[in-house]
Structures are given as structure tokens and as C-alpha cells.
C-alpha positions in Angstrom: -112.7 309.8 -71.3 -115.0 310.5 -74.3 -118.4 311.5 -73.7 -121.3 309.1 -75.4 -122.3 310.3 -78.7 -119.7 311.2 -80.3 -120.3 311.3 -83.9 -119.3 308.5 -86.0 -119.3 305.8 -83.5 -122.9 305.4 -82.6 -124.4 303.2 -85.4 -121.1 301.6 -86.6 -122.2 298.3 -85.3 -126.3 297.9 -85.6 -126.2 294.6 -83.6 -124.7 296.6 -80.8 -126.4 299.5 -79.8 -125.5 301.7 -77.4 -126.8 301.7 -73.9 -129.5 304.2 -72.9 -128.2 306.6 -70.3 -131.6 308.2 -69.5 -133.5 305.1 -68.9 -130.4 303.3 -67.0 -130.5 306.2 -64.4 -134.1 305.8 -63.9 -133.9 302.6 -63.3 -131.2 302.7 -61.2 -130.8 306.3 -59.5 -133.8 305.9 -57.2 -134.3 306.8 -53.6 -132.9 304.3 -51.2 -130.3 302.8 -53.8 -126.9 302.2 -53.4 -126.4 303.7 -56.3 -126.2 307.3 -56.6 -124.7 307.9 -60.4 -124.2 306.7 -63.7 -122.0 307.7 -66.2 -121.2 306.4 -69.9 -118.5 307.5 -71.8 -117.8 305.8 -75.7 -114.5 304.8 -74.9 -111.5 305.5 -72.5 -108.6 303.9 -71.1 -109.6 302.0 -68.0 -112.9 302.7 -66.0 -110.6 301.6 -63.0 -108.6 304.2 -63.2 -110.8 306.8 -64.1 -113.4 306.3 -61.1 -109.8 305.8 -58.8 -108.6 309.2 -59.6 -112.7 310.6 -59.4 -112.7 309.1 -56.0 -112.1 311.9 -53.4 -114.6 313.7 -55.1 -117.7 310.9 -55.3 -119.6 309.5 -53.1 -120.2 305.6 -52.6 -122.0 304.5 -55.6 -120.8 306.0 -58.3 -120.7 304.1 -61.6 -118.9 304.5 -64.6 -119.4 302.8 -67.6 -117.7 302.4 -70.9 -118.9 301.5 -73.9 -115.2 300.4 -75.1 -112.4 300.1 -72.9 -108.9 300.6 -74.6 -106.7 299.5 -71.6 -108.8 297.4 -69.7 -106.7 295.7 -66.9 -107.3 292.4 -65.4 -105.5 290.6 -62.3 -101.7 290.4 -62.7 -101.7 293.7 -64.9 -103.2 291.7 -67.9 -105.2 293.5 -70.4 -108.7 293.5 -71.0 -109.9 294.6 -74.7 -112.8 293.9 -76.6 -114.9 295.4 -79.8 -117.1 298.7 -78.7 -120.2 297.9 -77.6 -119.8 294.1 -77.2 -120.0 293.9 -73.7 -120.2 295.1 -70.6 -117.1 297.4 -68.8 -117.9 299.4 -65.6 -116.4 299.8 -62.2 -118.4 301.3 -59.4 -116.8 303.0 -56.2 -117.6 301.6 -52.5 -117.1 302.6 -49.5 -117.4 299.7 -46.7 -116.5 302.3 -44.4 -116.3 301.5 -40.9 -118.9 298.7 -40.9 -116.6 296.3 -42.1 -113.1 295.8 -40.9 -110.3 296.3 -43.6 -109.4 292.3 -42.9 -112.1 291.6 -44.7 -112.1 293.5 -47.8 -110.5 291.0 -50.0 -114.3 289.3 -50.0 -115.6 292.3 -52.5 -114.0 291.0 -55.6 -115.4 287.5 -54.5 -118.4 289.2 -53.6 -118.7 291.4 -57.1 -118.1 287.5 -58.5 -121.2 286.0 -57.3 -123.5 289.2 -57.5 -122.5 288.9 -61.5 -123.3 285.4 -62.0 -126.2 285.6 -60.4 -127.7 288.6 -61.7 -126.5 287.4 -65.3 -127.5 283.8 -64.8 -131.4 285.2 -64.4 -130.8 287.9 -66.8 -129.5 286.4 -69.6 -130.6 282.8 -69.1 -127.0 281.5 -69.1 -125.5 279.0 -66.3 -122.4 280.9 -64.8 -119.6 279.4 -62.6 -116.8 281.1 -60.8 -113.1 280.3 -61.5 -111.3 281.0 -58.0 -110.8 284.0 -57.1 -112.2 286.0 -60.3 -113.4 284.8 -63.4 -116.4 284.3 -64.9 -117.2 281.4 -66.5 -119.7 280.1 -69.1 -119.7 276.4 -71.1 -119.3 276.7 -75.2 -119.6 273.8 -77.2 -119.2 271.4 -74.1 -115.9 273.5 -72.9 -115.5 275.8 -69.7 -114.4 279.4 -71.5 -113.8 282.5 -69.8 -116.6 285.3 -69.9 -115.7 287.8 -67.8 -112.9 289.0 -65.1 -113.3 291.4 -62.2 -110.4 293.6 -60.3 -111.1 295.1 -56.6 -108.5 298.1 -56.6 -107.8 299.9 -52.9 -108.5 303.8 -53.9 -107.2 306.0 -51.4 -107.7 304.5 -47.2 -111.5 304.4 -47.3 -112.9 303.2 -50.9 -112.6 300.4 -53.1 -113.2 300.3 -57.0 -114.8 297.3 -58.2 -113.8 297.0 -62.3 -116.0 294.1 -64.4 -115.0 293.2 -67.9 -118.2 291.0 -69.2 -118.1 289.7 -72.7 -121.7 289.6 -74.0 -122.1 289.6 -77.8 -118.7 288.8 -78.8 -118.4 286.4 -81.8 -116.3 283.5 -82.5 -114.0 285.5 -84.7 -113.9 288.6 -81.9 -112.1 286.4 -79.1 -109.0 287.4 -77.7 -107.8 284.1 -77.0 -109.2 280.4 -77.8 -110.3 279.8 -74.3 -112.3 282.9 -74.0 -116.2 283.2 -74.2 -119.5 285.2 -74.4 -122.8 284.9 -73.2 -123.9 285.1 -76.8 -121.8 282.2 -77.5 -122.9 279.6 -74.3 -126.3 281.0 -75.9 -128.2 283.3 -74.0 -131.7 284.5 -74.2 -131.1 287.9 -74.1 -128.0 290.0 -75.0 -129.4 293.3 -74.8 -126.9 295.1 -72.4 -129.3 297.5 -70.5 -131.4 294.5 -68.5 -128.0 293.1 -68.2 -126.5 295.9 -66.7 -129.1 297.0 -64.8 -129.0 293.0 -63.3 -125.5 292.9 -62.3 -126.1 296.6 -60.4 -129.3 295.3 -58.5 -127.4 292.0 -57.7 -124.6 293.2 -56.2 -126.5 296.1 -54.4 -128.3 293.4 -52.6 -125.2 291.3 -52.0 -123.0 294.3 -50.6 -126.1 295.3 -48.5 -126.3 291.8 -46.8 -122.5 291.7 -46.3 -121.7 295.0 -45.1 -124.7 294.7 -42.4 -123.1 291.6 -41.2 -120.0 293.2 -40.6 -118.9 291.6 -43.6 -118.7 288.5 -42.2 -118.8 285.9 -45.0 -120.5 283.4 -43.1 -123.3 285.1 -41.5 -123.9 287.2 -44.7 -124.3 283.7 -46.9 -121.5 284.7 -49.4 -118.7 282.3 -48.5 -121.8 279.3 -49.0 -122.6 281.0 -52.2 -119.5 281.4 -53.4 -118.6 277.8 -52.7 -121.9 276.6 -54.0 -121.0 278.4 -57.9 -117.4 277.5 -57.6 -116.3 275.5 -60.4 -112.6 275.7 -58.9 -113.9 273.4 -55.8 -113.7 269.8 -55.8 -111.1 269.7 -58.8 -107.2 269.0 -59.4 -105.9 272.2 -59.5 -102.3 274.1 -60.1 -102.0 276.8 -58.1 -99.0 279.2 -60.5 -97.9 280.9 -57.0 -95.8 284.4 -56.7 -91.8 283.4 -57.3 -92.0 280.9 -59.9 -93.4 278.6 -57.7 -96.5 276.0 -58.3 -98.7 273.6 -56.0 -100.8 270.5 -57.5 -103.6 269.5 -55.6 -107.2 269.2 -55.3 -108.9 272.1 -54.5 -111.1 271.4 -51.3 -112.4 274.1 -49.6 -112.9 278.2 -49.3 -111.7 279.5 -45.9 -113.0 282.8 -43.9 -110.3 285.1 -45.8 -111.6 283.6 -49.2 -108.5 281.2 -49.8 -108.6 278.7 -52.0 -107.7 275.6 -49.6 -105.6 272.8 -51.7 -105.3 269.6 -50.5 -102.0 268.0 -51.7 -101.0 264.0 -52.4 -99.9 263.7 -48.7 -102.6 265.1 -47.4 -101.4 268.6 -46.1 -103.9 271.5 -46.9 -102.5 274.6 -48.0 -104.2 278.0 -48.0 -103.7 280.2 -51.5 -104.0 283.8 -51.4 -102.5 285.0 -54.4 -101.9 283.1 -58.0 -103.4 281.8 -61.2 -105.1 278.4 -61.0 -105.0 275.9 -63.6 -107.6 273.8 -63.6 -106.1 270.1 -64.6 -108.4 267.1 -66.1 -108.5 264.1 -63.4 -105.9 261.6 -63.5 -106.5 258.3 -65.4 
């Protein structure tokens, strides 16, 4: 990792300037708060692996933030890159401990999903859907593009890292790929990074809080309704890519207790999907 300020690097880009540690920590580091430290480094590897390995050693609510991420993974082991200072790349460390069984860990990426788009959505003024299980969504020109990914990593028997790659400021000729987005691009009101960070951290601190005094219970702790609610996934014909080289076409009905996308097929079974990429199809003519 690569401390912030290293010379050469903090001015390169004048639209894009770098976050302000000081004022992030007061902000966020308060008495009470989930979150008990912030770090930002100019650039690494992953922030996934870096807070893994940092794990036995930190306590719940650590956050680590980089300014550029060089190996930035994604679901599936896909890469994650994007120009310094364009967006947003952290990971933050929990511990659910023993007030939630293990069952029910798989809700935290979900979880991390809807604290993001809601804590974006009144940051940045930008209307944010959820792709099932992960993405983050925002419309360009009239077309659903990708704006951001997140990645809930087991680290060790008792913590979890959280990583979220959020493209903020990235321009047309920045994208990775045609179908990705920014919040600059589905035109947001603000794409100063510091409200937006410190948004996304209140957000999910609130939404963790709720679920983890619940027991985690999706129900009782109004994530599986919320989820549902900002699922662009729901109520479309889908194709579920499936481990194996396999695939299932159906429309996608339904969000059970474990956070599986439920698929109802042309004879009217209903599968549950775990694990996959979804495709999401245009309605047949």
C-alpha cells in the first residue's frame, strides 16, 4: 500500500481531488460509531486483500480506502480498475459476531447493496437500482449501465470484508467496457467524493445496526423488502449463467429468506439461484 501524498500524484488530475483524511475521520470516527478507523492510501493492489490480511489485528470497523485500486477484484475473480481518484474503492471489516448466525451472512453483500444506493441516491441525487445479487446500477442516455460492484469476502471464522468499487467521475472515454457507468454520467448533483463517502459509511452503519439487532433476520430488519423494493432484477426475463456451463431462462419473481434470486420458468416451476451471473433479457414480442 502507498501512503496518501506521495509526491507527484496529488494534483495530476485538478477535477479529481483527493479525499480529506482529517476531516473524513471527524466526521466519521465519533463516539458511538461503528466505525472505529479510516485509512487512505494513493494506490495499492486490492483494499480486499489488504484489510483481509490486517484482520486479526483490527477491530470491527476498520476502513480502508484507496484512492486508485490496481487489482481491484469483483465477483467471479473479475477485475475492477479505474483512473486514480475517479471513484470510490474501500472495504471495511465486520464482525457480525455471535448476534447473527453464519446462515445468514450471505445478506451483507446484499445488505452493503442497498446501504450504497441509498446513501448515494440522497447524496449524489442520482436514482440507483440493484442488479441481483451485486451491482449497482444507474440509467445513461435512457440505458441501464453498471456503476458500481461490491464483494463480501469471509476473513478468517469471525469477520467479513465488505469491498465497493463505485464509479463517480468517470468520463465517457474512461469506461472499461460499453455497458459500464458513472454517477457523473446518469448526472449527479454532486461528485465530490467526501459527502459521498461519508454517505455510503453512515448508510450502511445504520443498515448493519438494524440487521445485526434483529439477529440478522432479513425480514424483521426490513432489508429483504428493501432490497426487493430497489431491485431492478425483479419482475424481468432473466438468464441465470449458472456454475458448470449451465443457464436458466425465466422471469425473475421473487427474493427468498437466503437472498436467492427465485426464477419462475415457462412451465411454471420456480427455481432458487444462489450463485451465477444474470442477464437481464428485453420482453418477448
Amino acid at each position: 500500500m502507498t501512503p496518501q501524498n506521495a509526491p507527484d500524484s496529488r494534483w495530476s488530475d485538478l477535477d479529481r481531488p483527493p479525499l480529506n483524511v482529517a476531516a473524513l475521520r471527524r466526521a466519521l470516527l465519533v463516539p458511538g460509531s461503528l466505525w472505529t478507523s479510516l485509512d487512505v492510501v494513493t494506490s495499492t493492489g486490492s483494499t480486499n486483500s489488504d484489510l483481509a490480511a490486517l484482520a486479526t489485528s483490527r477491530p470491527e470497523g476498520a476502513v480502508l480506502v484507496a484512492e486508485e485500486q490496481t487489482a481491484g477484484r469483483g465477483r467471479l475473480d473479475r477485475s475492477w480498475t479505474a483512473p486514480a481518484r475517479s471513484g470510490l474503492f474501500l472495504s471495511v471489516l465486520l464482525r457480525p459476531g455471535t448476534d447473527v448466525p453464519v446462515a445468514r451472512w450471505g445478506w451483507m453483500a446484499l445488505l452493503t447493496g442497498v446501504a450504497a444506493a441509498t446513501g448515494l441516491a440522497k447524496a449524489a441525487g442520482v436514482d440507483m437500482s440493484l442488479k441481483w445479487p451485486n451491482d449497482l446500477m444507474v440509467t445513461v442516455g435512457g440505458e441501464e449501465r453498471k456503476a458500481g460492484g461490491i464483494l463480501a469476502e469471509r476473513a478468517g471464522d469471525e469477520a467479513v470484508v465488505v469491498g465497493m468499487g463505485i464509479n463517480v467521475s468517470l468520463r465517457a472515454d474512461e469506461l472499461p467496457v460499453p455497458t459500464a457507468g458513472s454517477l457523473g454520467l446518469a448526472n449527479a448533483v454532486s461528485t465530490d467524493r467526501d459527502p459521498l463517502l461519508r454517505a455510503v459509511l453512515r448508510s450502511l452503519e445504520r443498515w448493519y445496526g438494524d440487521w445485526r439487532a434483529t439477529g440478522g433476520d432479513p425480514g424483521a430488519s426490513g432489508l429483504q423488502a428493501a432490497y426487493a423494493a430497489g431491485c431492478s432484477t425483479l419482475g424481468r426475463e432473466v438468464r441465470a449463467e449458472l456454475p458448470g456451463a449451465r443457464s436458466l431462462t425465466g422471469e425473475a419473481v421473487a427474493l427468498d429468506g437466503d437472498g436467492r434470486l427465485v426464477l419462475r420458468t415457462g412451465d411454471g416451476e420456480r427455481h432458487a439461484v444462489s450463485a451465477g451471473d444474470i442477464v437481464h433479457l428485453r420482453p418477448a414480442t
